[in-house]
N, C-alpha and C positions, 0 to 999 in steps of 0.2 A: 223777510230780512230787513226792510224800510223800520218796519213798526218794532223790528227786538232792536234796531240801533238807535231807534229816538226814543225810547222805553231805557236804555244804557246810558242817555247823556242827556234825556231830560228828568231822570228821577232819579240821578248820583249822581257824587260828589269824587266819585273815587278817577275821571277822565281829569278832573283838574287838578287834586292832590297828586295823580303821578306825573301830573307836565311841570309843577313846582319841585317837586324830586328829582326829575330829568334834566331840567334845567341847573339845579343848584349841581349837581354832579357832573355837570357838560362844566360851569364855571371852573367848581372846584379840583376835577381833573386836569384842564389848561390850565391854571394858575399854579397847581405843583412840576409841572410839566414846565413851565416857564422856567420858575424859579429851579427847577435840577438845573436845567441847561443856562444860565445864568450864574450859579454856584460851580458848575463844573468848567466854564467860562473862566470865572474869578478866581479859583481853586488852583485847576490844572492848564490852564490858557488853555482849552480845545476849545476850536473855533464853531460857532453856531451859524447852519445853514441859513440862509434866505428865507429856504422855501417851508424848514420847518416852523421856523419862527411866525412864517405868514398864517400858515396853517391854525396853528394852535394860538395865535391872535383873532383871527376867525372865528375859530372854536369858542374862544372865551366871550368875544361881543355878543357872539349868536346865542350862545348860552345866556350870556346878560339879557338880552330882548326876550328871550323865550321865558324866564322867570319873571320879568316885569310883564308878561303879558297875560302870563298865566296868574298873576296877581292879581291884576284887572281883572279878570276871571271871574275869579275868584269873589272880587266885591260885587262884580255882575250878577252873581249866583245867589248872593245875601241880598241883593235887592229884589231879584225876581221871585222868593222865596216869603219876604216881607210883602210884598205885593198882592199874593194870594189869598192871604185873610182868611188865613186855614186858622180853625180853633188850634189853644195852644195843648186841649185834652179833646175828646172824645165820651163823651156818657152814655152808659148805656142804658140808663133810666130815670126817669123825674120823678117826683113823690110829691104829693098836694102840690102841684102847678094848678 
């Protein structure tokens, strides 16, 4: 199990493309979420709870960190990758060398 999970997050890209997904979807659902009850606030005056407001403020920071970190990552990935000094092809034969 060790070796199929470091075989999963050290030869793809797809562990950080989905925490940049998750992340922007964590923001981008608190932030409609804000702004409903903020419009329905301004709208109809019904009163916005405390505790949902805290919530979904939580929501939306935690989401901001989780996509800046998963950006980091991200640039992390493009350095580790540049680092290796893998040819940019593969040949699979030489002729008068």
């Amino acid at each position: 199990m060790n070796y199929a999970m470091r075989s999963f997050i050290g030869f793809s890209f797809l562990p950080l493309t989905i925490t940049i997904y998750l992340g922007l979807f964590l923001v981008m659902a608190s932030f409609i979420f804000i702004l409903y009850n903020v419009m329905k606030f301004v709208l109809f005056g019904a009163s916005i709870s405390d505790s949902v407001t805290a919530v979904f403020l939580i929501t939306f920071f935690g989401g901001l960190q989780f996509l800046a970190i998963s950006v980091i990552g991200k640039y992390i990935q493009v350095i580790v990758e540049e680092t290796k000094n893998r040819p940019m092809y593969i040949t699979e034969s030489t002729v008068n060398r």
